[in-house]
N, CA, C and O atoms as a Tripos MOL2 file, in Angstrom:
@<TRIPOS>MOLECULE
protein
  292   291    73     0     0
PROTEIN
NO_CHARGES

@<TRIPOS>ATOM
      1 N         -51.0720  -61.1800  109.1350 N.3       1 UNK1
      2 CA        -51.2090  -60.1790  108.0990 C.3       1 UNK1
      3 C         -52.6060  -60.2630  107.4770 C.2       1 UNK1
      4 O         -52.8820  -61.2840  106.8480 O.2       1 UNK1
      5 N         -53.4090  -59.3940  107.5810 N.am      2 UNK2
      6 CA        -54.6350  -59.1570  107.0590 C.3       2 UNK2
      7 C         -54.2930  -58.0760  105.7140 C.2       2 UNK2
      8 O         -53.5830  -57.0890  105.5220 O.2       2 UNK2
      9 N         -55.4040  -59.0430  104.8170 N.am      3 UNK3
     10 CA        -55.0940  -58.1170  103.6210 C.3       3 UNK3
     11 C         -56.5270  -57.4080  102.9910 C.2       3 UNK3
     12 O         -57.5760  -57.6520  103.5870 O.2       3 UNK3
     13 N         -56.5450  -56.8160  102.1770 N.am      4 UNK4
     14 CA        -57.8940  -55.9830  101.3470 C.3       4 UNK4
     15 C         -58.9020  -56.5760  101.3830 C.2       4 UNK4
     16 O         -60.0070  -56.1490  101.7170 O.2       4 UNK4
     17 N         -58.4790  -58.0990  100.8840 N.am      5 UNK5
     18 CA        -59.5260  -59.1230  100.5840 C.3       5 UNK5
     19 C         -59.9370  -59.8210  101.1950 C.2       5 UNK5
     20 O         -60.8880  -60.4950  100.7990 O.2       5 UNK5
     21 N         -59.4490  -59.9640  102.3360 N.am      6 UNK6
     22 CA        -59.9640  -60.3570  103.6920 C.3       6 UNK6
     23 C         -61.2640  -59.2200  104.6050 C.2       6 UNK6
     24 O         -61.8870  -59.5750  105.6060 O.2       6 UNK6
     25 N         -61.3930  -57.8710  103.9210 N.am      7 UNK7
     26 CA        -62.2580  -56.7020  104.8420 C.3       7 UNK7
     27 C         -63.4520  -57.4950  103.9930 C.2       7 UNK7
     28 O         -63.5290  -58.2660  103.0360 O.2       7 UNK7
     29 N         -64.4870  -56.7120  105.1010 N.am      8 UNK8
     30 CA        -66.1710  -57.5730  105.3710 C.3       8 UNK8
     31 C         -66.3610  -56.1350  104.6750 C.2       8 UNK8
     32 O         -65.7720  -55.1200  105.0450 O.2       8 UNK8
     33 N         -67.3660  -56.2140  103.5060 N.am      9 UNK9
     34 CA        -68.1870  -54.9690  103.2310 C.3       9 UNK9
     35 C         -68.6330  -54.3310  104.1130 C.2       9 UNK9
     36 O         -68.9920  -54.9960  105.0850 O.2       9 UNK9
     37 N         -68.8100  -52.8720  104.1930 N.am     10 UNK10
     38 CA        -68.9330  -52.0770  105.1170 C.3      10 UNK10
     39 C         -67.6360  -51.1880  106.1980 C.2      10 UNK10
     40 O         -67.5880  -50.1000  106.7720 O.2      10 UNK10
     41 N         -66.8780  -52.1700  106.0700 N.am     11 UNK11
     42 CA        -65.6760  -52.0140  107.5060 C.3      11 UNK11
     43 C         -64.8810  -50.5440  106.4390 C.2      11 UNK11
     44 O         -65.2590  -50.1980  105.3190 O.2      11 UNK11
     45 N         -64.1050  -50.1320  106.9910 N.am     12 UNK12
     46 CA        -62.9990  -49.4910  107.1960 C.3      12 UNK12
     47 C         -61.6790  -49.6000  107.2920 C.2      12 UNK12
     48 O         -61.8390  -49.5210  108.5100 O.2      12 UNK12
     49 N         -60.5360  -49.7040  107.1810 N.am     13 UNK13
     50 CA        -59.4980  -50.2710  107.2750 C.3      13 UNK13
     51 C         -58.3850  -49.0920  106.8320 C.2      13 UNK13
     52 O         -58.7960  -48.1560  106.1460 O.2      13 UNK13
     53 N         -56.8000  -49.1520  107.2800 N.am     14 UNK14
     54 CA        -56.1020  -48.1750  106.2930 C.3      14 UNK14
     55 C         -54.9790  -48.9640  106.3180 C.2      14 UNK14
     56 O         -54.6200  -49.6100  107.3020 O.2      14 UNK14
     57 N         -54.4190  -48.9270  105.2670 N.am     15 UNK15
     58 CA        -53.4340  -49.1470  104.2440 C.3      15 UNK15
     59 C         -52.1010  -49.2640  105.5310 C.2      15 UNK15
     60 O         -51.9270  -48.3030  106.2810 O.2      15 UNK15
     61 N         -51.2790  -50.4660  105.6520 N.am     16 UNK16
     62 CA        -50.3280  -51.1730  106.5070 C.3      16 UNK16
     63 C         -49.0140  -50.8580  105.4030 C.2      16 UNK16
     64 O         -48.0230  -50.1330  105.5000 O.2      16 UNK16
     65 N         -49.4150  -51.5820  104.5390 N.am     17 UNK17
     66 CA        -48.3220  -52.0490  103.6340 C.3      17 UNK17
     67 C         -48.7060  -52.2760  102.2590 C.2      17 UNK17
     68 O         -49.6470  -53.0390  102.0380 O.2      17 UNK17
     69 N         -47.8150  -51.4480  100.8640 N.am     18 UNK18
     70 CA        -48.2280  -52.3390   99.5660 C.3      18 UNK18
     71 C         -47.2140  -53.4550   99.4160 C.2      18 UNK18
     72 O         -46.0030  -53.3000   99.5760 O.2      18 UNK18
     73 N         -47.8230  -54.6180   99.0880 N.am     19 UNK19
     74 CA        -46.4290  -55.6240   98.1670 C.3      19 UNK19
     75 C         -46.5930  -56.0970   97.1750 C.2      19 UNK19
     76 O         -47.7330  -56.0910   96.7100 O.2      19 UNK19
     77 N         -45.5440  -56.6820   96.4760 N.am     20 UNK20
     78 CA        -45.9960  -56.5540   94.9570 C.3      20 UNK20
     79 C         -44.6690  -55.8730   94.4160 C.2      20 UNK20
     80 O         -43.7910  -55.4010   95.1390 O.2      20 UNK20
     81 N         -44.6600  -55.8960   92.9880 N.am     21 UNK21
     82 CA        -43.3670  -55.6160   92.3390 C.3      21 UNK21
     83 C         -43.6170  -54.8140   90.8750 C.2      21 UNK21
     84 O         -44.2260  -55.1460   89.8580 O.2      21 UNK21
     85 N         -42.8090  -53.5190   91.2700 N.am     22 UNK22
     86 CA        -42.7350  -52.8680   89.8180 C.3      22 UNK22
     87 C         -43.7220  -52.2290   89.2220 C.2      22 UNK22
     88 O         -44.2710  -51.4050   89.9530 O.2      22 UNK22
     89 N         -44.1090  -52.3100   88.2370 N.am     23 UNK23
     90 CA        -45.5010  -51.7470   87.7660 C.3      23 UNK23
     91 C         -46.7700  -52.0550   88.3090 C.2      23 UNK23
     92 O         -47.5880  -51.2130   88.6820 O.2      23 UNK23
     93 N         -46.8910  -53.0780   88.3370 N.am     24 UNK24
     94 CA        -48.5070  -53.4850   89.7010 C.3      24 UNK24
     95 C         -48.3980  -52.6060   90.6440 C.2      24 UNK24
     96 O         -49.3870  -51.8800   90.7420 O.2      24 UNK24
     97 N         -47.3540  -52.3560   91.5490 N.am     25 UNK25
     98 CA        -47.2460  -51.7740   92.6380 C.3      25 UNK25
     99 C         -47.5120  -50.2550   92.2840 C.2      25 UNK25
    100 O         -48.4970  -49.7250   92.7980 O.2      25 UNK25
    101 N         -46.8370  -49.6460   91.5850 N.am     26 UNK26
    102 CA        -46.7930  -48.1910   90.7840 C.3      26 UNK26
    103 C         -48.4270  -47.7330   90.2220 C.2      26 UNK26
    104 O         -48.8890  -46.6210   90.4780 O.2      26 UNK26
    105 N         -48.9760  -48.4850   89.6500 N.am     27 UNK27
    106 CA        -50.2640  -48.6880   89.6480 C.3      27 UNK27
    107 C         -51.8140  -48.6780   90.6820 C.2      27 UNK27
    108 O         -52.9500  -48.2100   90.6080 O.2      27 UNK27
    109 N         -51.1180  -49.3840   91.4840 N.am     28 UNK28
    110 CA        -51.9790  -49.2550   92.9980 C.3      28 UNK28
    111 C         -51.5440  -48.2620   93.8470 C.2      28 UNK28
    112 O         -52.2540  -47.9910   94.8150 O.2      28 UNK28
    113 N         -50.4070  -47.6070   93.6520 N.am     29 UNK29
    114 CA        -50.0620  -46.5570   94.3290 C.3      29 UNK29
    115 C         -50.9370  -45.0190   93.1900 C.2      29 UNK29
    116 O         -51.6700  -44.0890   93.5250 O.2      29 UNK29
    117 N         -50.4360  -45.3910   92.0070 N.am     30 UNK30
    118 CA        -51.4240  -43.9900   91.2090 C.3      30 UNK30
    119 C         -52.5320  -43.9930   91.0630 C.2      30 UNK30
    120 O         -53.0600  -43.1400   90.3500 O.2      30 UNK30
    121 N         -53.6210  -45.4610   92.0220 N.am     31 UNK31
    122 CA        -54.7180  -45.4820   92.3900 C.3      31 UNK31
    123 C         -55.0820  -44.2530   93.3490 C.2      31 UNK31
    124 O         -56.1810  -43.7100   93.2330 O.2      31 UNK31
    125 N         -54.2080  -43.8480   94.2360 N.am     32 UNK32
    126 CA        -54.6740  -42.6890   95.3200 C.3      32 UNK32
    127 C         -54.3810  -44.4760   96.4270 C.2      32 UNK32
    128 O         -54.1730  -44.2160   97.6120 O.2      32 UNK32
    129 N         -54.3730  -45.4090   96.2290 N.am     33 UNK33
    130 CA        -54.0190  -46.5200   97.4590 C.3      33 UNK33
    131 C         -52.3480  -46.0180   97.8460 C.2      33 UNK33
    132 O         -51.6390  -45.9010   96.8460 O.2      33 UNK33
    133 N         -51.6760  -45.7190   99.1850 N.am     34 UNK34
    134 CA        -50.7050  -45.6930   99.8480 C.3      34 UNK34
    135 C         -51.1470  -45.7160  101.3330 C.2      34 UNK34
    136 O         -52.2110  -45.4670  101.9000 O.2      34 UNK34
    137 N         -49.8660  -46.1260  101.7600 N.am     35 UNK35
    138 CA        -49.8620  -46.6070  103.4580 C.3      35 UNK35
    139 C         -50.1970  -45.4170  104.1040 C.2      35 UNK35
    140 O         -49.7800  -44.2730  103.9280 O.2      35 UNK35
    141 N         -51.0750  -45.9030  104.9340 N.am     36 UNK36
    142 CA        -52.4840  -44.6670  105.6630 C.3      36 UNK36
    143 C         -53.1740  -44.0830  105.6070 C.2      36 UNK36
    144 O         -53.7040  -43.3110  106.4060 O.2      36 UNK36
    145 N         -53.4040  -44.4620  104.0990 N.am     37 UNK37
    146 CA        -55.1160  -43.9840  103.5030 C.3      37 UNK37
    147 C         -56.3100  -45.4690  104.1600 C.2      37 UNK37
    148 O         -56.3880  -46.6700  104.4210 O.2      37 UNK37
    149 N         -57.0720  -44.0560  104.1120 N.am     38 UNK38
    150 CA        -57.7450  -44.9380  104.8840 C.3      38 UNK38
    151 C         -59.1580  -45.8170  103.4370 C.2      38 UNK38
    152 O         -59.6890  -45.0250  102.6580 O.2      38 UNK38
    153 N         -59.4440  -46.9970  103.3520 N.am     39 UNK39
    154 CA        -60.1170  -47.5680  102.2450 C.3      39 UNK39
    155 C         -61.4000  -48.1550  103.1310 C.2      39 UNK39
    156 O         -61.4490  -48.7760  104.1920 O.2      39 UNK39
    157 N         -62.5180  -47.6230  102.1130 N.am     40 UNK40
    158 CA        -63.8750  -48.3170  102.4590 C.3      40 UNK40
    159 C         -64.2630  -49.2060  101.7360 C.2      40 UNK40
    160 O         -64.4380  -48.9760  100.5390 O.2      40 UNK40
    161 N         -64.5210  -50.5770  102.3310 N.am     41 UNK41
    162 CA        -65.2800  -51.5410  101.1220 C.3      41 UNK41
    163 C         -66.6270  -51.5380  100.9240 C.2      41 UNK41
    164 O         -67.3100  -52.1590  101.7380 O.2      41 UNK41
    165 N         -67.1490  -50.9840  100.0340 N.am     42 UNK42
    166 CA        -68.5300  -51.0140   99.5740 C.3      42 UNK42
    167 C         -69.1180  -51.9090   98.5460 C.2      42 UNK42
    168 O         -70.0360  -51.3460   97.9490 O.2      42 UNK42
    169 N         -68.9320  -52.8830   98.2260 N.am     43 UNK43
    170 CA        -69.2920  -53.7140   97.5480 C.3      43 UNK43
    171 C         -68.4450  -54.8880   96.7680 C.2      43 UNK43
    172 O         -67.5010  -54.6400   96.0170 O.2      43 UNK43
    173 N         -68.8450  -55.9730   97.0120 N.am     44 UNK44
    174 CA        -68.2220  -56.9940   96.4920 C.3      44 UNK44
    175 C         -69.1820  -57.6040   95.5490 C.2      44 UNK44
    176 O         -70.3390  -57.8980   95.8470 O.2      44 UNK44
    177 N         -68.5070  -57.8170   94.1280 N.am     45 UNK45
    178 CA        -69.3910  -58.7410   93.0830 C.3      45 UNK45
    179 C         -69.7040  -60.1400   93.5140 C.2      45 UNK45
    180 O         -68.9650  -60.9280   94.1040 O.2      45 UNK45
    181 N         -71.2910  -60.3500   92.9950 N.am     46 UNK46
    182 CA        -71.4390  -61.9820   93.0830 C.3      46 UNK46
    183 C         -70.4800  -63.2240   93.5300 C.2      46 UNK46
    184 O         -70.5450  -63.9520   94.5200 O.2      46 UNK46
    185 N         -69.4550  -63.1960   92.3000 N.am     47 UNK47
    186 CA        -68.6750  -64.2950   92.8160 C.3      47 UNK47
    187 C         -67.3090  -63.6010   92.7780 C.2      47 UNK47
    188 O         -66.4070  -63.9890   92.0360 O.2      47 UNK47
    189 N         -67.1830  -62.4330   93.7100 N.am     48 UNK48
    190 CA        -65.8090  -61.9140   94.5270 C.3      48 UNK48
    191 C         -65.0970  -60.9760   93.6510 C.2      48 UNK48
    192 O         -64.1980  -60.1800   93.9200 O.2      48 UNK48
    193 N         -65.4970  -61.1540   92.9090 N.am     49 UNK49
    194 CA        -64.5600  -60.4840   91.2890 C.3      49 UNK49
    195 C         -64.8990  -59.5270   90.8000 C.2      49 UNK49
    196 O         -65.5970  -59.9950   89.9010 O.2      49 UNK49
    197 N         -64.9850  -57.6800   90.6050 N.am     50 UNK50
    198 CA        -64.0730  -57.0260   91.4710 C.3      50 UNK50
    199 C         -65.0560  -56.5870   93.0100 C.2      50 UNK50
    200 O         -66.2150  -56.6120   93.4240 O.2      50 UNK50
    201 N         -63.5530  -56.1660   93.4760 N.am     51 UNK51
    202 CA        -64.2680  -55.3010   95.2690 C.3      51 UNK51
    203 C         -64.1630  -54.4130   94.7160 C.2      51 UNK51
    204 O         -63.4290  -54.3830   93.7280 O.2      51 UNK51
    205 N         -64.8770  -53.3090   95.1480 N.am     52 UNK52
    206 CA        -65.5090  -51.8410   95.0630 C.3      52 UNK52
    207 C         -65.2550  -51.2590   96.1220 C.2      52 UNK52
    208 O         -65.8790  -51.5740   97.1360 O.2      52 UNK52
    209 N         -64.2800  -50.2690   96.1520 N.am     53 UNK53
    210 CA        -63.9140  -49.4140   97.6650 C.3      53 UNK53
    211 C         -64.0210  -47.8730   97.3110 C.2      53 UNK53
    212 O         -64.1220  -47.4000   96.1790 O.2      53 UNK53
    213 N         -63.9870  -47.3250   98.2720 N.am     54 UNK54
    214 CA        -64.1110  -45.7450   97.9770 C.3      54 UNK54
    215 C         -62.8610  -45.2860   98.9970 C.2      54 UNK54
    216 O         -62.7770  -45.3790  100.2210 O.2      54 UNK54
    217 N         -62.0100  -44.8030   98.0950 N.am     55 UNK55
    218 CA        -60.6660  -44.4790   98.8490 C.3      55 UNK55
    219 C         -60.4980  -42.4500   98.1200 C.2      55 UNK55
    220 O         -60.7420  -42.0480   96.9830 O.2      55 UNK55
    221 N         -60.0490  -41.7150   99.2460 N.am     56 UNK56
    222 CA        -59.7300  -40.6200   99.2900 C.3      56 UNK56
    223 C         -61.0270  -40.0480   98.4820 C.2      56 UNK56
    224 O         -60.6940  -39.3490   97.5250 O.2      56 UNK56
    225 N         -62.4200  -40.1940   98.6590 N.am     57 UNK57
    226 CA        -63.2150  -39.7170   98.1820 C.3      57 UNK57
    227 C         -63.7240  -40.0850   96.7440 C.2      57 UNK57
    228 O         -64.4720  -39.3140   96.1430 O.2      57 UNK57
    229 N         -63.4020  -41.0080   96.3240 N.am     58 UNK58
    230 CA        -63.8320  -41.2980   95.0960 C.3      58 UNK58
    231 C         -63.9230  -43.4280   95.0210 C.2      58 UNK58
    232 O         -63.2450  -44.3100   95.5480 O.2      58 UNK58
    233 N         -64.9800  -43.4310   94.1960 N.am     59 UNK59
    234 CA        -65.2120  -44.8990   94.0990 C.3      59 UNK59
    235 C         -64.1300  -45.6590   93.2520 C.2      59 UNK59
    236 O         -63.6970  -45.0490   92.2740 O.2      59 UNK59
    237 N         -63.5430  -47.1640   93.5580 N.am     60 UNK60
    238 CA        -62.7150  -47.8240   92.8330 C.3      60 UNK60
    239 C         -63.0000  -49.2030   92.7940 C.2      60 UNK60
    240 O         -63.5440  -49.8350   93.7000 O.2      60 UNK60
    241 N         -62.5140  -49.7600   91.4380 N.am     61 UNK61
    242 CA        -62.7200  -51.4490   91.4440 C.3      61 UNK61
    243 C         -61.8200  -52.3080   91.4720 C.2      61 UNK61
    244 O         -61.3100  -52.6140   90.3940 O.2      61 UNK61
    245 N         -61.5440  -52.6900   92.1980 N.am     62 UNK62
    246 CA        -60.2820  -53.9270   92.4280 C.3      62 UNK62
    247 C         -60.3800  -55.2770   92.1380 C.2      62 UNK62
    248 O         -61.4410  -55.8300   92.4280 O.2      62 UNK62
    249 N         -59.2810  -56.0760   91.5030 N.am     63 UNK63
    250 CA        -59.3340  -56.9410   91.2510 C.3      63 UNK63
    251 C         -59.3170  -57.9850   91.8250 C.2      63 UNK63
    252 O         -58.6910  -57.3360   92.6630 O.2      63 UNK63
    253 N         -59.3940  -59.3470   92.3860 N.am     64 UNK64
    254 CA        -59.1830  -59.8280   93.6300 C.3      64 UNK64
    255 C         -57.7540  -59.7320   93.9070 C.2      64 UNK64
    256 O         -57.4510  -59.3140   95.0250 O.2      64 UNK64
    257 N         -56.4140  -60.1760   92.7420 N.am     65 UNK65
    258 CA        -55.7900  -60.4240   92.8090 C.3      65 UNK65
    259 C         -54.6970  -58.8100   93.4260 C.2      65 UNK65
    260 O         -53.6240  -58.7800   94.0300 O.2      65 UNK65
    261 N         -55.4540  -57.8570   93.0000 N.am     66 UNK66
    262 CA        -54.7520  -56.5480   93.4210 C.3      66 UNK66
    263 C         -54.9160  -56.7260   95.2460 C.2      66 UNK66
    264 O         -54.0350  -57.1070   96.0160 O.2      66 UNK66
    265 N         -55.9500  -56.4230   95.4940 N.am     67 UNK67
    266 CA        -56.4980  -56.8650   96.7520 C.3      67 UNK67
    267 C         -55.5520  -57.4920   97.8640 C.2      67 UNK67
    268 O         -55.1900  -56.9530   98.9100 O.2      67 UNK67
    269 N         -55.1810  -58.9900   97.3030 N.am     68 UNK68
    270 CA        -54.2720  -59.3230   97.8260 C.3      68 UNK68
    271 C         -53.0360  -58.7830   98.3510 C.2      68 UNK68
    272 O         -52.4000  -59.2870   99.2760 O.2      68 UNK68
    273 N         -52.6050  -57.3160   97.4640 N.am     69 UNK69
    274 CA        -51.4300  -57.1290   97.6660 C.3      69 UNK69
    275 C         -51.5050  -56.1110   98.7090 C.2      69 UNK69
    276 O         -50.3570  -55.7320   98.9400 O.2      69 UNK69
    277 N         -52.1800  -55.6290   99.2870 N.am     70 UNK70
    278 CA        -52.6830  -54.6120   99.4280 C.3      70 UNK70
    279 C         -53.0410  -54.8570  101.5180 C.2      70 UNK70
    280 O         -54.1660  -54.9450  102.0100 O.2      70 UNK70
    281 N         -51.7640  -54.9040  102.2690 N.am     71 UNK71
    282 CA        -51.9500  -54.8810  103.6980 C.3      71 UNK71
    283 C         -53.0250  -53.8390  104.2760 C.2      71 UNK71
    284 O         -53.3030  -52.8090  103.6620 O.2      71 UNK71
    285 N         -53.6080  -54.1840  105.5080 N.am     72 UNK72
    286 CA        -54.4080  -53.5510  106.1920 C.3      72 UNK72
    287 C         -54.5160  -53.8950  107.6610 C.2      72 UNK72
    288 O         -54.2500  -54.9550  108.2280 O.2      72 UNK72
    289 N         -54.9130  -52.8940  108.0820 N.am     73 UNK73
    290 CA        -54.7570  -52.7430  109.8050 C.3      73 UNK73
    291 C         -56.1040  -52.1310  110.1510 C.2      73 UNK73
    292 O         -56.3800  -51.8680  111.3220 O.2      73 UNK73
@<TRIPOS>BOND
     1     1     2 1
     2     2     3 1
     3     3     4 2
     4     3     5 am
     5     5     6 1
     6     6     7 1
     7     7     8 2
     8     7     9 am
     9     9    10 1
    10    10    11 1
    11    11    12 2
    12    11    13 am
    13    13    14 1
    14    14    15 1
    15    15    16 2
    16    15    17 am
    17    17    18 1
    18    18    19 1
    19    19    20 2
    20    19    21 am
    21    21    22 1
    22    22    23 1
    23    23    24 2
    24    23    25 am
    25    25    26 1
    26    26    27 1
    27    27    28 2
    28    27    29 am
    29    29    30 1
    30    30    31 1
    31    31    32 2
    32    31    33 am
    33    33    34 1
    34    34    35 1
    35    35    36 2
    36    35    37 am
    37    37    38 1
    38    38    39 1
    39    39    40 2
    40    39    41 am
    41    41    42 1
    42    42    43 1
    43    43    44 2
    44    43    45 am
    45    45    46 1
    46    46    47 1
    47    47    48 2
    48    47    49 am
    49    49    50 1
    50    50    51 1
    51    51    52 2
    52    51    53 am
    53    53    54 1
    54    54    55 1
    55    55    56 2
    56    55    57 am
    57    57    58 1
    58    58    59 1
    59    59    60 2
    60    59    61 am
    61    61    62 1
    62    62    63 1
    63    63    64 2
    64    63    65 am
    65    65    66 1
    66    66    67 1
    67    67    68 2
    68    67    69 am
    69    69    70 1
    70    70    71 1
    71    71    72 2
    72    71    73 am
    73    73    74 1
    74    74    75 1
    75    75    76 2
    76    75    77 am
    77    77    78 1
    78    78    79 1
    79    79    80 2
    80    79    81 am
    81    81    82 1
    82    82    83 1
    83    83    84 2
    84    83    85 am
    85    85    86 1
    86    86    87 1
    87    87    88 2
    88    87    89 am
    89    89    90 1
    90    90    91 1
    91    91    92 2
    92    91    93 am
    93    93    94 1
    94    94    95 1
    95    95    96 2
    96    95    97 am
    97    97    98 1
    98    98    99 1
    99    99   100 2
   100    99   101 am
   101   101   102 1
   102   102   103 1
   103   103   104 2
   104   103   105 am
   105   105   106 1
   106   106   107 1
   107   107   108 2
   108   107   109 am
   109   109   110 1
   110   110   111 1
   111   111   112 2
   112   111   113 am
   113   113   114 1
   114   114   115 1
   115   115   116 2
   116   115   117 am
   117   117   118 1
   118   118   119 1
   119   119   120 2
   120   119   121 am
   121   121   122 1
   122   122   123 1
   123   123   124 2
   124   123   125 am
   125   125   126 1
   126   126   127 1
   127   127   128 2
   128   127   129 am
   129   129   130 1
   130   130   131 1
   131   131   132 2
   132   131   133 am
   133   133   134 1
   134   134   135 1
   135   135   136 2
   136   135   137 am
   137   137   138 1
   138   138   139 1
   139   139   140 2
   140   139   141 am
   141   141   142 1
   142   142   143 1
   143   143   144 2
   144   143   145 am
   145   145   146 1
   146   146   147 1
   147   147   148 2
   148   147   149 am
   149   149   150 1
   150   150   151 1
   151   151   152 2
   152   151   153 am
   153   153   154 1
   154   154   155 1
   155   155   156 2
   156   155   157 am
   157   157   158 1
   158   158   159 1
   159   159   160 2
   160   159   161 am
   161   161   162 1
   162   162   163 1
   163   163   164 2
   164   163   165 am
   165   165   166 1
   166   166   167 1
   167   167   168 2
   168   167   169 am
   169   169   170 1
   170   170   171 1
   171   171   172 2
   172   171   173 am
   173   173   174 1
   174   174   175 1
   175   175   176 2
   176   175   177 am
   177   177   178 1
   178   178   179 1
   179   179   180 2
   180   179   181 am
   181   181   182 1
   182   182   183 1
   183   183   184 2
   184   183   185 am
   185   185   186 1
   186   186   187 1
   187   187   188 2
   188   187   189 am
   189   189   190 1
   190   190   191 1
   191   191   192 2
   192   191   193 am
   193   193   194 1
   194   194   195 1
   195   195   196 2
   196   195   197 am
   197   197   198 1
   198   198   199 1
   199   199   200 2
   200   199   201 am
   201   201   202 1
   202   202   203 1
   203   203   204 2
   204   203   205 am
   205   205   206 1
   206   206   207 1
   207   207   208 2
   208   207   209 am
   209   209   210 1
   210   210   211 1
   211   211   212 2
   212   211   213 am
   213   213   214 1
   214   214   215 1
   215   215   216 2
   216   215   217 am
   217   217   218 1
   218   218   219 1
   219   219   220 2
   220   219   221 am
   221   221   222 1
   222   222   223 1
   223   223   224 2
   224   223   225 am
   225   225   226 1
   226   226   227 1
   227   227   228 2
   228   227   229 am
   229   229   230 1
   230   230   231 1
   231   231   232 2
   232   231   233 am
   233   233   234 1
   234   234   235 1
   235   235   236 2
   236   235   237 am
   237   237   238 1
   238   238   239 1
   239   239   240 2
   240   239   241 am
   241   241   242 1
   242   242   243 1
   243   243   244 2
   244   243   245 am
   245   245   246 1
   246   246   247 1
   247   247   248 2
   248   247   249 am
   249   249   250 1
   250   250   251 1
   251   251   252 2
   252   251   253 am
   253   253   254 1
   254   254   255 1
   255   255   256 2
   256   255   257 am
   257   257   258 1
   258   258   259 1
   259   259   260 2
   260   259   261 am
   261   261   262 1
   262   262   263 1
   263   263   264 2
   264   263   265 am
   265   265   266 1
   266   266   267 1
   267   267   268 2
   268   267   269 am
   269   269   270 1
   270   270   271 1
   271   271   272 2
   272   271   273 am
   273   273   274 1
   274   274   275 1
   275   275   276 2
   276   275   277 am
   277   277   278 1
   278   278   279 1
   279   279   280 2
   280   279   281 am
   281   281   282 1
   282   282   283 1
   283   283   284 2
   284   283   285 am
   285   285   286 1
   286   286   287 1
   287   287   288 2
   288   287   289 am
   289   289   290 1
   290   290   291 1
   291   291   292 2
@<TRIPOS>SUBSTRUCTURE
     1 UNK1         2 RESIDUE 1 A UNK
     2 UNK2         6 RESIDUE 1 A UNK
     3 UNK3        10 RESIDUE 1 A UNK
     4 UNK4        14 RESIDUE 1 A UNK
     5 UNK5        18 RESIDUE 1 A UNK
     6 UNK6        22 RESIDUE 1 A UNK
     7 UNK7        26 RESIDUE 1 A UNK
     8 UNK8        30 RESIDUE 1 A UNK
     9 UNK9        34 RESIDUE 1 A UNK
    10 UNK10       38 RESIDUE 1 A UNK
    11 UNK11       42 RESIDUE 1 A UNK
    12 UNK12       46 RESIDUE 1 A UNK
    13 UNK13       50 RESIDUE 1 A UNK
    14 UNK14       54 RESIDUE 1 A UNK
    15 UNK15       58 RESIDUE 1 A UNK
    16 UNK16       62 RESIDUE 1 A UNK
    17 UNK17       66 RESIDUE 1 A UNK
    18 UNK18       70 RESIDUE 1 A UNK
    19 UNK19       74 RESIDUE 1 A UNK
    20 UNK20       78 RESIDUE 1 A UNK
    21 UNK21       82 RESIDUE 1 A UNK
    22 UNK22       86 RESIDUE 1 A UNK
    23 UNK23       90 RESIDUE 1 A UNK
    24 UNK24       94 RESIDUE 1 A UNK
    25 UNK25       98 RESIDUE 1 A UNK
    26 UNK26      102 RESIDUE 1 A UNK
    27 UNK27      106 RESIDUE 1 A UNK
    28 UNK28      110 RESIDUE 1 A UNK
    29 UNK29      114 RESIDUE 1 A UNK
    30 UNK30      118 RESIDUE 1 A UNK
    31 UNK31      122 RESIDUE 1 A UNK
    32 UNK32      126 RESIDUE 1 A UNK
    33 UNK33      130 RESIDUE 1 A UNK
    34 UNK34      134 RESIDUE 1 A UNK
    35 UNK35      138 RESIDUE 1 A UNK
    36 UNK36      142 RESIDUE 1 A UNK
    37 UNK37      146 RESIDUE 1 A UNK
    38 UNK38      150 RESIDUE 1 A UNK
    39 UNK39      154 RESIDUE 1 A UNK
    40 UNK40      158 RESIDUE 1 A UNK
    41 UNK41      162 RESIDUE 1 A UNK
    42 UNK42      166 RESIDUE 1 A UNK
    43 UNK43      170 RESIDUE 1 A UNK
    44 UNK44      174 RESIDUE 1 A UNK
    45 UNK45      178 RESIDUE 1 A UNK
    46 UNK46      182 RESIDUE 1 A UNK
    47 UNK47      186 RESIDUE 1 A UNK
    48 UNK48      190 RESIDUE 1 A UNK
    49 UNK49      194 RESIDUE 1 A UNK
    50 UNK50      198 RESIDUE 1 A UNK
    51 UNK51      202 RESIDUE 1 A UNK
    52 UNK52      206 RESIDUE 1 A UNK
    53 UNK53      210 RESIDUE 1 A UNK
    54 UNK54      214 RESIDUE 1 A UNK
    55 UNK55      218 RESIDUE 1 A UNK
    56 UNK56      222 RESIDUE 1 A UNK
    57 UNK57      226 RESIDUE 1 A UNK
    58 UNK58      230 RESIDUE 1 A UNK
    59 UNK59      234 RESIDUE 1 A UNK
    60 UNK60      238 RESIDUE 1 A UNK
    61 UNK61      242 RESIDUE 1 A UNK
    62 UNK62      246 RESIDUE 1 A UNK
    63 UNK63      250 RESIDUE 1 A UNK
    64 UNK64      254 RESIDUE 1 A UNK
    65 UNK65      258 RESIDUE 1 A UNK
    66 UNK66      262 RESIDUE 1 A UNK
    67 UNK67      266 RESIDUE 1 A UNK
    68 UNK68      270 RESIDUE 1 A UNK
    69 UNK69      274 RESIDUE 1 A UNK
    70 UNK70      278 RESIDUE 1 A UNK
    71 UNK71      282 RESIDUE 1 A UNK
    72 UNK72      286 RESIDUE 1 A UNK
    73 UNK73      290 RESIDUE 1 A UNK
């Protein structure tokens, strides 16, 4: 299982699976993040904390810990 926070800046990837529970999840889903969108990583802070992706046309900041939840293929 490869997850968000595992993609190399630059790559491409789309959405496998969310996991996670309840409101976190509900949250990353009213991000525009759901299974088969496709997410670009464009930037990661200094020391990892947040990733920066551009999903369905617009830029976003993730937390590491969101990241995690967040399958990819």
């Amino acid at each position: 299982m490869k997850t968000l926070r595992e993609v190399k800046v630059g790559e491409t990837v789309k959405v496998k699976k969310l996991h996670g529970e309840g409101a976190v999840k509900r949250r990353i889903m009213d991000m525009g993040i759901t299974k088969g969108t496709d997410v670009f990583v464009r930037k990661v802070a200094p020391l990892g904390d947040p990733i920066e992706v551009t999903v369905r046309g617009y830029e976003l900041s993730l937390r590491k810990a969101d990241t995690e939840m967040i399958e990819v293929e």
